[in-house]
C-alpha positions in Angstrom: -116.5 94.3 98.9 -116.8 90.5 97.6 -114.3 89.9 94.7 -115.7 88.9 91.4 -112.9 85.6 91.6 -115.0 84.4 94.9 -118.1 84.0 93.1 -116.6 81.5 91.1 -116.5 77.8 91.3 -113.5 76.3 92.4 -111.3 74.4 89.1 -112.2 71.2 90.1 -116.1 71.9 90.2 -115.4 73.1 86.7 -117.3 71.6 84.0 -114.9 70.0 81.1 -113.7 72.0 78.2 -116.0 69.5 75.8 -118.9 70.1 77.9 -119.8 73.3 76.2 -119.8 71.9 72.8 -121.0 68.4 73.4 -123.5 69.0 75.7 -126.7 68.7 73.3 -125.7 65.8 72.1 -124.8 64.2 75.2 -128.2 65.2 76.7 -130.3 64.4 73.4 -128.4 60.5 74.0 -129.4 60.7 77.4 -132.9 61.5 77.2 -133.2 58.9 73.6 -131.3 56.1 75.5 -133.9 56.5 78.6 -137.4 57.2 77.3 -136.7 54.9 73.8 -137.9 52.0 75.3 -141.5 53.1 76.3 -142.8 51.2 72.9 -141.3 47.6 74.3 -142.4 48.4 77.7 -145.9 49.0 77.2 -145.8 46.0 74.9 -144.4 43.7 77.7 -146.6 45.2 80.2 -149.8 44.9 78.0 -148.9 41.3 77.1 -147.4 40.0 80.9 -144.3 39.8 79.4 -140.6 40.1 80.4 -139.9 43.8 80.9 -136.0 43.3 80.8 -135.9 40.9 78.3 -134.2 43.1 75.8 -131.9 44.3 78.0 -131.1 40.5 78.8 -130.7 40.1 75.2 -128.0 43.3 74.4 -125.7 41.5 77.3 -125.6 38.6 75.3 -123.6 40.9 72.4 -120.8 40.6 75.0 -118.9 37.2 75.0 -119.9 34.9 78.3 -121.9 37.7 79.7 -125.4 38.0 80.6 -127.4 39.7 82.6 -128.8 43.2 82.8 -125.9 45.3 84.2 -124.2 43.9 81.3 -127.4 44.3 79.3 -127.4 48.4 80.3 -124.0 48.8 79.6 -124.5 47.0 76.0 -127.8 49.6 75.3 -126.0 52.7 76.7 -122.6 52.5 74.6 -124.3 51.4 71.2 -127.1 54.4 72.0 -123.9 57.3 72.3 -122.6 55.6 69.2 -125.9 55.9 67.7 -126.1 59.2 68.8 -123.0 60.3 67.9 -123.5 59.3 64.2 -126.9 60.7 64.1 -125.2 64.4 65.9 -122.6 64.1 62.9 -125.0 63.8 60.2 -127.5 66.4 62.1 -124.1 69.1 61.7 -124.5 69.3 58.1 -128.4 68.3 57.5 -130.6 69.0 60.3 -132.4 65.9 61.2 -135.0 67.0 63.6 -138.0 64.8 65.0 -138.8 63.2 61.5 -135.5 63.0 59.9 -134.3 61.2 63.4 -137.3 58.8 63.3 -136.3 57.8 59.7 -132.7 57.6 61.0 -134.3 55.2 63.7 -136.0 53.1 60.9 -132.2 52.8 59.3 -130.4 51.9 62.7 -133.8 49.1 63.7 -132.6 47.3 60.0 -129.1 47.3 61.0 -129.2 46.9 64.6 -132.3 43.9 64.8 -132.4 42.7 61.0 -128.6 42.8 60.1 -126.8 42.2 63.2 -129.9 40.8 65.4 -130.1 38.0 62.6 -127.0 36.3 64.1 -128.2 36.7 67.8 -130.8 34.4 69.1 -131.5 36.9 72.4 -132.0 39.6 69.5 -133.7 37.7 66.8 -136.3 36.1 69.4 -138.1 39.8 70.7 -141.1 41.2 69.3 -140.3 42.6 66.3 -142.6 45.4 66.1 -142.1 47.4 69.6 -138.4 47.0 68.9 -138.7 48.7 65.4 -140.6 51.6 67.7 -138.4 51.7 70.0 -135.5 52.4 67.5 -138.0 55.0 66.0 -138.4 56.4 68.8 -134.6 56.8 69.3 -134.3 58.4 67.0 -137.2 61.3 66.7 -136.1 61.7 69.9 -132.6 62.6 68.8 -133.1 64.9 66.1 -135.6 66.8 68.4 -133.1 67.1 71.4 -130.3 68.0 68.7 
């Protein structure tokens, strides 16, 4: 006979206590900060142009850094922050795929219009795949939340 206790996963397999009650919203950030950028990409590949130029352009929002580790880093901690605003309004009015993609139309006029205004690297990319792609952080968002 097999005690119950062996079946389970040792304590340091162990997911974290947080995991259970963050886990949507870490996976809905996941999957939005991944599969947002399909707009721009299909614009730069359409068009021969630079597929990691945004991503060049988010590393220059860190002082005397560039390049597109930076550039990654920069997109995936403004897309938790993102997503963790979007999970807190989503607990007391459920966003879902529409209500996100209107969130994403908010965080494009602050994120490219507001704070892009300032940025060369930001204020220089194709306006209209970046709006998308903020759309489509969004939508994608309050669908996964």
């Amino acid at each position: 006979m097999v005690a119950s206790s062996a079946r389970r996963l040792p304590a340091r397999c162990a997911r974290p206590p947080w995991w259970e009650s963050h886990r949507r919203v870490v996976i809905a950030g996941a999957v939005a900060a991944t599969c947002s950028g399909v707009p721009s990409t299909v614009y730069a590949l359409a068009t021969g142009g630079d597929l990691l130029r945004s991503t060049r352009a988010a590393a220059t929002l860190v002082p005397g850094r560039r390049g597109v580790v930076t550039g990654a880093a920069v997109h995936l901690l403004v897309s938790a922050g993102w997503t963790a605003a979007l999970a807190a309004v989503d607990r007391h009015h459920r966003l879902g795929p529409l209500g996100g993609g209107a969130a994403g139309l908010l965080i494009a006029a602050l994120d490219l219009e507001v704070a892009g205004r300032a940025n060369p690297a930001i204020s220089s990319l194709p306006r209209l795949p970046q709006w998308l792609d903020h759309v489509a952080f969004g939508a994608i968002v309050g669908a996964l939340l």
